[in-house]
C-alpha angles and dihedrals in degrees: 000000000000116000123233122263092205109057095160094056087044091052085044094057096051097045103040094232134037110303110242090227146066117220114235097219130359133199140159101281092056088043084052094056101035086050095053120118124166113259118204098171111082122197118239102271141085126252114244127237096249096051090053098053089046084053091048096040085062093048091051082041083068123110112259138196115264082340073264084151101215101148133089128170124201118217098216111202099160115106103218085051103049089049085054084057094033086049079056101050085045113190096000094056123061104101090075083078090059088047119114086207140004118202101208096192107215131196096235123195104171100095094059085053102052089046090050084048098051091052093051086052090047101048082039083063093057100264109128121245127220120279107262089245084065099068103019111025089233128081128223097053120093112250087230089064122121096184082129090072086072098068126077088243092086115050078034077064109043093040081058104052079041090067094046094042089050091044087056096049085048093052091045090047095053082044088066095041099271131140117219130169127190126247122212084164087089096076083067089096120001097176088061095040081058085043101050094043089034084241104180127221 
């Protein structure tokens, strides 16, 4: 990627007036950001496999809370599927349908079960699990409890690292010449969306 020869203009454009200010330094990942705009009009091609997954190895590249990994995302490609998201979202929406592909960016939980699991089945077939205090500074608590799913703490924090993983794909995908926008329609309804990408519990 080239960077601008005009960062004041640049800076102009995206803040409606002069900046006030001179950046110290400029290069072509600040040109990138300060560049994005959100694109809702697709050309008419698909998106490869391999750009995809460059796109998704930045997003899991992205920093997380406690590396605790609840978050998937699910690239949807199918058409049906992508007018059911697009009927969610309603009139700001549509242009899911045009996409090549739509990331829907999941808390996902299911990892920390099936580990808690494992280590259940484990301790059931005589190994000995850590002491409680190990994994969660307190005793009298298995170490295989997930009581702590049940407080707000934890989508808080995966909606947080969401939105840093998807930035970073967003980010990525500019990088390679894409367009992308973010969706918020698709809480809409969050029941249809499950229904639609068979999405489990």
């Amino acid at each position: 990627m080239t960077v601008s020869t005009d960062i004041q203009a640049l800076l102009a454009q995206r803040y409606g007036h002069t900046a006030s200010f001179t950046p110290p330094s400029w290069n072509s990942t600040l040109d990138l950001m300060v560049s994005h705009r959100s694109v809702r009009q697709w050309l008419p091609r698909d998106l490869d496999d391999a750009t995809l997954r460059t796109v998704l190895a930045a997003a899991q590249s992205a920093p997380t809370s406690s590396n605790k990994q609840i978050v998937s995302v699910l690239a949807v490609r199918d058409t049906a599927a992508k007018q059911r998201l697009a009927a969610v979202g309603r009139q700001m929406s549509q242009h899911i349908i045009d996409a090549p592909v739509t990331l829907v960016w999941l808390i996902d939980f299911s990892l920390a079960r099936f580990l808690a699991a494992e280590e259940e089945t484990d301790t059931a077939a005589g190994s000995t699990p850590p002491p409680a205090e190990a994994v969660h500074g307190v005793t009298g608590r298995p170490a295989t409890d997930l009581g702590a799913l049940n407080y707000m703490d934890e989508p808080m924090m995966a909606a947080a690292d969401i939105g840093i993983a998807s930035q970073n794909a967003a980010l990525a995908a500019a990088s390679l010449g894409l367009g992308t926008v973010f969706l918020g329609s698709l809480r809409n309804d969050i029941d249809e969306v499950r229904d639609a990408l068979g999405i489990p519990d």
